[in-house]
N, C-alpha and C positions, 0 to 999 in steps of 0.2 A: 513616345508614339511607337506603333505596332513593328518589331525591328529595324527600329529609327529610321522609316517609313514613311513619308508626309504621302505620299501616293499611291493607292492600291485598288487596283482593278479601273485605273483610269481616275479615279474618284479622289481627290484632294482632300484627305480627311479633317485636315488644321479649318475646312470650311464648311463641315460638315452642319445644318441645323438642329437646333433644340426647341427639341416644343414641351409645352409647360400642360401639368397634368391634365388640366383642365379643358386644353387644346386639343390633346387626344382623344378625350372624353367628347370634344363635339365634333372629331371629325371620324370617328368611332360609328357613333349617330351617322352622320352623312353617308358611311359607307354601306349600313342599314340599309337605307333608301335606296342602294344602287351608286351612290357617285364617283366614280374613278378616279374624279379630279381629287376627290377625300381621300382615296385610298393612296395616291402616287402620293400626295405630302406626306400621308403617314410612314410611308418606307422611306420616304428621305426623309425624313425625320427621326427616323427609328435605328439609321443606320448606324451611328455611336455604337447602338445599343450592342448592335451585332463586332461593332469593332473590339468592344470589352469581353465578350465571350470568347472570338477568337485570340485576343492575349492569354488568355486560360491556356489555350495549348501551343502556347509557343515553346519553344525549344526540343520540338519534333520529329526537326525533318520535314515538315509538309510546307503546300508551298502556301503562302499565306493568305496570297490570291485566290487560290481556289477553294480552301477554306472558310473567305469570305462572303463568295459566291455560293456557296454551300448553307451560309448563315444566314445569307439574303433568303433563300429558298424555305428555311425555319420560320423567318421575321414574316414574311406573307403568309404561310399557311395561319400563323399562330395572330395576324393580322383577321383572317376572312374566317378564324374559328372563335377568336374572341368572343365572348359573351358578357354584353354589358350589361347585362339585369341581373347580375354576380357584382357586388363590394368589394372588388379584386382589382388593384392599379394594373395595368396593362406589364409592366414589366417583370411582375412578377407572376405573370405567364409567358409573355413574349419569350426570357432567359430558358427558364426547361426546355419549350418547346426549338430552340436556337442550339441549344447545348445538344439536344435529342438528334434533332438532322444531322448534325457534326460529326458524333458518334456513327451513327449509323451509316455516314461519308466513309469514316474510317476504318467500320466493321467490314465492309462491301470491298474498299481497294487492300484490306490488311494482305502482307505477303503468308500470313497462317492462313490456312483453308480448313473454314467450319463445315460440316453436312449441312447440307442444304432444311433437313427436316431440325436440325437444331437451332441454326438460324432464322428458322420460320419460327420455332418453338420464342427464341428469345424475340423478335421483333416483336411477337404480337405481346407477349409478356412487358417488353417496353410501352406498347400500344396504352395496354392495361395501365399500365404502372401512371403515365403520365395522364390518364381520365382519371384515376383516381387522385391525382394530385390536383386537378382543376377541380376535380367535383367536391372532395373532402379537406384539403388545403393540407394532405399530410401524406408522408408517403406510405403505402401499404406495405405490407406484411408478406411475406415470402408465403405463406399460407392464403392470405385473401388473394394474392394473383394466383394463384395456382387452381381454387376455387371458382374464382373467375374464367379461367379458361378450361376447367374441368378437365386439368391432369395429376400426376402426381406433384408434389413440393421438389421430390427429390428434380425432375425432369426441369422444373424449371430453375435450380441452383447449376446444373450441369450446364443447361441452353445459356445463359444468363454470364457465368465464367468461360462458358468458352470463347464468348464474341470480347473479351476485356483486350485490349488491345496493347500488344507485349511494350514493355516499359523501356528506352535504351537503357545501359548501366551510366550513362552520361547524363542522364535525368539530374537535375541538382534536386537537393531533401532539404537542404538547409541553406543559409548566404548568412553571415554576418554584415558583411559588406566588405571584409577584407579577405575571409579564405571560404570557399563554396565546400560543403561537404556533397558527393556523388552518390550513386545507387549503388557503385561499385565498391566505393569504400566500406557501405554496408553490409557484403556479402566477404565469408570468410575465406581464410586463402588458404589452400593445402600446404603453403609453405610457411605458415607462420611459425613463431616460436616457440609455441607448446608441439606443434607436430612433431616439428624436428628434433627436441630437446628427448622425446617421445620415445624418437625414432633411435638415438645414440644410447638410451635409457635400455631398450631391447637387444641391441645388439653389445651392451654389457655384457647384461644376463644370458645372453646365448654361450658367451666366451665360458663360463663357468658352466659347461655340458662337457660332456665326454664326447671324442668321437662317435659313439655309436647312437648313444642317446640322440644327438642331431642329427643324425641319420634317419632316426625312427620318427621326430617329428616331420624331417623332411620328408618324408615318404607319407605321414599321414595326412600332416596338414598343409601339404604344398603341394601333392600329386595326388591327394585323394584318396590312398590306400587304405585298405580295412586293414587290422592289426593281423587277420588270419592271414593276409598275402602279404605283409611286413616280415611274419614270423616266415612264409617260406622262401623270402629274399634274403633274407640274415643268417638265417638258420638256427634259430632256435626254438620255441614252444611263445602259442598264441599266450599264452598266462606270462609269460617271461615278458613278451613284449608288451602287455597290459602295465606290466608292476613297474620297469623302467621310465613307461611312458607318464606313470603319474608320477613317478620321481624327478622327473624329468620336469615337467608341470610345477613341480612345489618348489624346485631350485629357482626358475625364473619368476615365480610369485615373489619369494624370498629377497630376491636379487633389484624387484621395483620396487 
């Protein structure tokens, strides 16, 4: 159960009901007509539904409370938008539309802060996204939303990435069941082995320079210097300090 959880938002979930296809299907009808009483069993009925989307983002951070109450809010619209003259089981519209509010829960409280006009840009782009997946049963093309909302493609790859909601490094990627692999452990580390093996591999070939020669790179490639203000800190001719510098260069080629 939901971070071993039997209680959430007051609601006993170990007692939560199950209604059977065909139960939805007639109280679906009922709500048609108007009947309240149809539509309250359906959300208690449906609420599983929403406890299984919220386990999708578990280990977040968020509270799970309020994530469920957020998923309740998905479960009704996607209840009162339902369309049952579509060959479509209810869950597999209920689910996007449940998953869709969540997101958009967490685009809104993210501690990133998106422009306002790109956040409009991506909602309505999710808007789109998810009519097209009720009306066509597939999801669209970065092109046909774009179309749809008559902007460019590029605009809506940008609006679209920027609302994605940053990942911890603690996120697990993998579980065997005995060692978890992390997000962190996927990202490389400035201290690994080849760096540093890298780093003692340079400072060989440095050893094998002349004093002046390391001078002349330290002046060009460490403070920026042009060879013409190398040559009148030295004291020699710009050509001098060209010809060293590549000698300079082909020692420590040599040397890795």
């Amino acid at each position: 159960m939901l971070y071993n959880k039997v209680e959430i938002c007051g609601v006993n979930t170990s007692q939560l009901p199950v209604l059977s296809e065909k139960r939805k299907q007639e109280l679906l009808q009922l709500i048609r007509k108007g009947s309240n009483a149809a539509r309250e069993e359906m959300i208690k009925g449906n609420l599983r539904l929403v406890l299984s989307v919220v386990q999708r983002f578990a280990g977040r951070g968020e509270n799970p409370d309020d994530l469920f109450q957020v998923g309740c809010i998905g479960l009704i619209k996607a209840i009162d938008n339902f369309n049952c003259d579509k060959d479509v089981r209810f869950s597999t519209y209920g689910v996007p539309m449940i998953i869709g509010e969540i997101r958009r829960y967490l685009r809104d409280y993210n501690a990133v802060r998106v422009s306002r006009s790109i956040r409009d840009t991506a909602y309505k782009a999710m808007q789109v996204k998810e009519e097209f997946q009720r009306r066509s049963n597939r999801e669209p093309t970065v092109d046909e939303i774009a179309k749809e909302l008559g902007v460019p493609k590029e605009n809506v790859v940008i609006a679209l990435e920027a609302i994605i909601e940053p990942v911890s490094l603690y996120e697990p990627v993998y579980s065997d069941g005995s060692d978890t692999i992390y997000v962190m452990d996927q990202i490389g580390d400035s201290n690994d082995e080849s760096n540093w093996l890298d780093e003692i591999s340079m400072k060989e070939a440095l050893r094998s320079l002349d004093p002046r020669e390391k001078k002349i790179l330290s002046l060009r490639f460490f403070k920026g210097r042009t060879q013409t203000e190398v040559a009148e800190e030295i004291g020699i001719s710009q050509a001098q300090v060209s010809r060293l510098e590549k000698a300079a260069l082909i020692k420590i080629k040599k040397e890795l």
